[in-house]
C-alpha positions as CSV (number, residue, x, y, z in Angstrom):
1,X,0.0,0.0,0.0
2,X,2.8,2.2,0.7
3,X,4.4,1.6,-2.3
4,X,1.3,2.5,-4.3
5,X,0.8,5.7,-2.4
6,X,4.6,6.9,-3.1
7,X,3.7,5.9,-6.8
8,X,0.9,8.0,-7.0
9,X,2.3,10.7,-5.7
10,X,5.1,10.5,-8.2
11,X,2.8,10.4,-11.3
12,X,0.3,13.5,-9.9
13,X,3.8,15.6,-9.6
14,X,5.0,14.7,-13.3
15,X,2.0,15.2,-14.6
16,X,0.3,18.4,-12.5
17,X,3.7,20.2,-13.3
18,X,3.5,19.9,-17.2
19,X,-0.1,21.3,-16.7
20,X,0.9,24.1,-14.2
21,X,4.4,25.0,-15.5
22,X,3.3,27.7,-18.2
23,X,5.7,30.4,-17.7
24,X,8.5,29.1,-19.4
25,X,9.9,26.2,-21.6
26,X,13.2,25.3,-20.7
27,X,13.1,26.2,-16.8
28,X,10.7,23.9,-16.1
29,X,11.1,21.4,-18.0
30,X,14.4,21.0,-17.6
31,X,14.6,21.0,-13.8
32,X,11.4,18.3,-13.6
33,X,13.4,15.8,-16.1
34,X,16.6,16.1,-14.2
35,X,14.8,15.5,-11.1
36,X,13.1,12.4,-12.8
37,X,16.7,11.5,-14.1
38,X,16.9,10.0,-10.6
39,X,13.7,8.5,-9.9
40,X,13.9,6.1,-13.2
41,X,15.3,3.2,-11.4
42,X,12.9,4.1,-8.4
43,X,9.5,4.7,-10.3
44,X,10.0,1.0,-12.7
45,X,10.7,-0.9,-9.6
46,X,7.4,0.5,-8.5
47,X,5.6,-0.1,-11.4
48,X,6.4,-3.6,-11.9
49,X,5.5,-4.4,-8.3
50,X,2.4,-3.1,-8.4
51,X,1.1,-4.7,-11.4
52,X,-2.4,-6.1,-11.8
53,X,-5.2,-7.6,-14.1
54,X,-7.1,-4.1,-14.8
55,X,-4.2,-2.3,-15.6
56,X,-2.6,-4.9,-17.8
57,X,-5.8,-4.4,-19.9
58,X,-5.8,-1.4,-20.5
59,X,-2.2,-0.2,-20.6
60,X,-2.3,-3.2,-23.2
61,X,-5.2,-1.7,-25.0
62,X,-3.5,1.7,-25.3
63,X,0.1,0.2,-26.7
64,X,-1.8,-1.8,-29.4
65,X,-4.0,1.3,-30.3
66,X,-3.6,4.4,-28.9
67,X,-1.6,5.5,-32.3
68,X,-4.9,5.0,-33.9
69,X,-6.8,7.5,-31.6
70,X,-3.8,9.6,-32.2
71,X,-4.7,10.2,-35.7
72,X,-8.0,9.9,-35.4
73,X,-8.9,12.1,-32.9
74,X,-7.4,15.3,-34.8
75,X,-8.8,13.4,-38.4
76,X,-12.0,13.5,-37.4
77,X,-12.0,16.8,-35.1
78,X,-11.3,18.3,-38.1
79,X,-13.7,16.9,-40.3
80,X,-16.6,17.6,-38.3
81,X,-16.0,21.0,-37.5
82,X,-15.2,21.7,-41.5
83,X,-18.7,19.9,-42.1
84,X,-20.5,21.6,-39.3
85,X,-18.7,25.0,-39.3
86,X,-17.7,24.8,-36.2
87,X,-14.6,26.6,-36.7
88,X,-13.4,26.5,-33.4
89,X,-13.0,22.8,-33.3
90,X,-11.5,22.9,-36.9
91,X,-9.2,25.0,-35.3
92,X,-7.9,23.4,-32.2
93,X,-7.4,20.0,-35.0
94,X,-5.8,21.8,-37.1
95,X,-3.4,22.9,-34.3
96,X,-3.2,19.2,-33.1
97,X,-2.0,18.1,-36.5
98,X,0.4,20.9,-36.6
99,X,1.9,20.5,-33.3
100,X,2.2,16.7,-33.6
101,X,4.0,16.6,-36.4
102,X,6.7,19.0,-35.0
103,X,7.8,17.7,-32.8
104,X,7.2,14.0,-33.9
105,X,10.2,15.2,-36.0
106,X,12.2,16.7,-33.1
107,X,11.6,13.3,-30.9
108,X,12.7,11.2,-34.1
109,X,16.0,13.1,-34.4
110,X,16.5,13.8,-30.2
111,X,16.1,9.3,-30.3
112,X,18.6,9.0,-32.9
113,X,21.3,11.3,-31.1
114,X,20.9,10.5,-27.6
115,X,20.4,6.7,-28.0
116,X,19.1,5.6,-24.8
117,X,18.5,2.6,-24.5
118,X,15.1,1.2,-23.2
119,X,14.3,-0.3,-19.9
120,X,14.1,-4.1,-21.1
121,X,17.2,-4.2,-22.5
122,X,18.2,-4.4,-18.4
123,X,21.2,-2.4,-18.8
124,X,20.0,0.2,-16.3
125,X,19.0,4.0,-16.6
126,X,22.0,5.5,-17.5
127,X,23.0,3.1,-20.5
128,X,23.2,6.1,-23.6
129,X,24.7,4.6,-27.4
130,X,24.3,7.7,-29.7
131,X,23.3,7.1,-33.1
132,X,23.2,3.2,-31.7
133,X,19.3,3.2,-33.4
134,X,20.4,3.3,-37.1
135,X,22.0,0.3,-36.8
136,X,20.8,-1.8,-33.6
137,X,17.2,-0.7,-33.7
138,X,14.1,0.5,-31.1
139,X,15.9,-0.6,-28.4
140,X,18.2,2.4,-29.0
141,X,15.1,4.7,-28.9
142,X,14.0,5.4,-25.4
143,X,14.6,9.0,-24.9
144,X,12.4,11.1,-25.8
145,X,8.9,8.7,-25.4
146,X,7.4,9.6,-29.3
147,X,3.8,8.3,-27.4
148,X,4.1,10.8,-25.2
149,X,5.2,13.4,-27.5
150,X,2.5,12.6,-30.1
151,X,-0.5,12.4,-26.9
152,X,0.3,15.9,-25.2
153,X,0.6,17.2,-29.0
154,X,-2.5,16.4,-29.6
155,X,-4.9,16.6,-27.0
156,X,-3.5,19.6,-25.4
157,X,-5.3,22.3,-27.7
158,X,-8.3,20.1,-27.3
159,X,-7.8,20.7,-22.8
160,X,-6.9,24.0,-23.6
161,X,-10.0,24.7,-25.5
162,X,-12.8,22.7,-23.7
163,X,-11.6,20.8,-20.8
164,X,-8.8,20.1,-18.7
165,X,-10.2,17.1,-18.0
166,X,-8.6,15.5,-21.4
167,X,-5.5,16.0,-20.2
168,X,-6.4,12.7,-18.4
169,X,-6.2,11.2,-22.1
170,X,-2.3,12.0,-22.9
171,X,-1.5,11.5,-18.8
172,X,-2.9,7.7,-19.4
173,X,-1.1,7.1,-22.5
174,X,2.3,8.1,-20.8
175,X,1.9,6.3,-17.6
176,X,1.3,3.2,-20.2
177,X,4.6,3.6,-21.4
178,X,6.1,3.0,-18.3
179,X,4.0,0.2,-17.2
180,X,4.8,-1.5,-20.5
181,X,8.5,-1.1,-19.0
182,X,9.6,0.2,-22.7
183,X,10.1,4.1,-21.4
184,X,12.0,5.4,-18.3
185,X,9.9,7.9,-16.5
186,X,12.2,10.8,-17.5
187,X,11.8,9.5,-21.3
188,X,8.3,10.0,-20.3
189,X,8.5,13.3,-18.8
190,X,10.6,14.6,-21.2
191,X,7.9,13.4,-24.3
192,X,5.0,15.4,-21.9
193,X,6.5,18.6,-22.0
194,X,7.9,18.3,-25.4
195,X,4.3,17.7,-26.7
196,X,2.9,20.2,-24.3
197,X,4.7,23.0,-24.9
198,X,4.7,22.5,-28.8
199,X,1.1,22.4,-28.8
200,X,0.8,25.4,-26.5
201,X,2.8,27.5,-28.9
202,X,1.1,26.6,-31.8
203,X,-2.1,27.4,-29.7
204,X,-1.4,31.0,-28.7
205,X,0.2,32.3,-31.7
């Protein structure tokens, strides 16, 4: 039970502190990363000992198709609001599709420099192979999270516009990553407030 409480406690301060933290970019962000630098060994030990049957489902669920909801949700957003004129939800798509694809392209290029390499591969938190993914693969890919990245770009013009409630949506997805024990939380953290703060850009200007 204790372990659980400290667990929860980690996730509502990653997460509350990419939603609160609107004054700057790199301050931040930076500090909350480095701070989750050296609670990556902590928070997976965590994780995997607190396991069970509902969240296997659906941080399952989410790895096999949360990419689909991805595209969809912006897809369609914008669809309906072109067909219904509702131009402030053709908007806020429009922004998620912008946002998401830039920086899906600065997470590709950050994963192929930095080469972390991902928790399964049991070589601890701290095991970097730059440029290691051209040739070795995904399991040189771990820093940024591109789920992360892609989730916070996408819903956050939606929270912004109408709820903050869906930033429940991209929080879920990134947790999954780490439960799936293929992102370390700082690879998750890092995603968030890449995603975030793209998407809040392309929001207000």
């Amino acid at each position: 039970m204790k372990k659980r409480f400290i667990l929860f406690l980690v996730v509502i301060l990653v997460f509350s502190s990419i939603v609160t933290a609107e004054d700057t970019v790199t301050e931040p962000s930076t500090k909350t990363t480095m701070f989750t630098l050296n609670l990556d060994d902590l928070s997976r030990n965590l994780v995997k000992n607190n396991t069970n049957s509902y969240l296997d489902i659906i941080s399952n669920f989410l790895t096999t198709y949360d990419y689909y909801f991805l595209v969809a949700t912006p897809v369609v957003g914008y669809t309906v609001g072109y067909l219904t004129n509702d131009y402030t939800l053709k908007k806020v798509s429009e922004e998620a599709i912008i946002s998401s694809v830039i920086s899906g392209g600065i997470t590709l290029l950050t994963k192929i420099v930095v080469g972390r390499e991902r928790p399964y591969a049991e070589d601890g938190s701290f095991s970097f192979n730059p440029f290691a993914s051209l040739t070795q693969g995904a399991t040189y890919t771990s820093f940024p999270s591109g789920h992360s990245t892609i989730a916070w770009s996408v819903y956050t013009p939606y929270a912004k516009e109408y709820s903050w409630w869906i930033y429940i949506i991209p929080s879920t997805i990134s947790f999954s990553r780490i439960y799936e024990d293929v992102h370390w939380l700082s690879d998750v953290v890092a995603g968030s407030f890449l995603g975030y703060y793209t998407a809040s850009y392309v929001y207000y200007f």
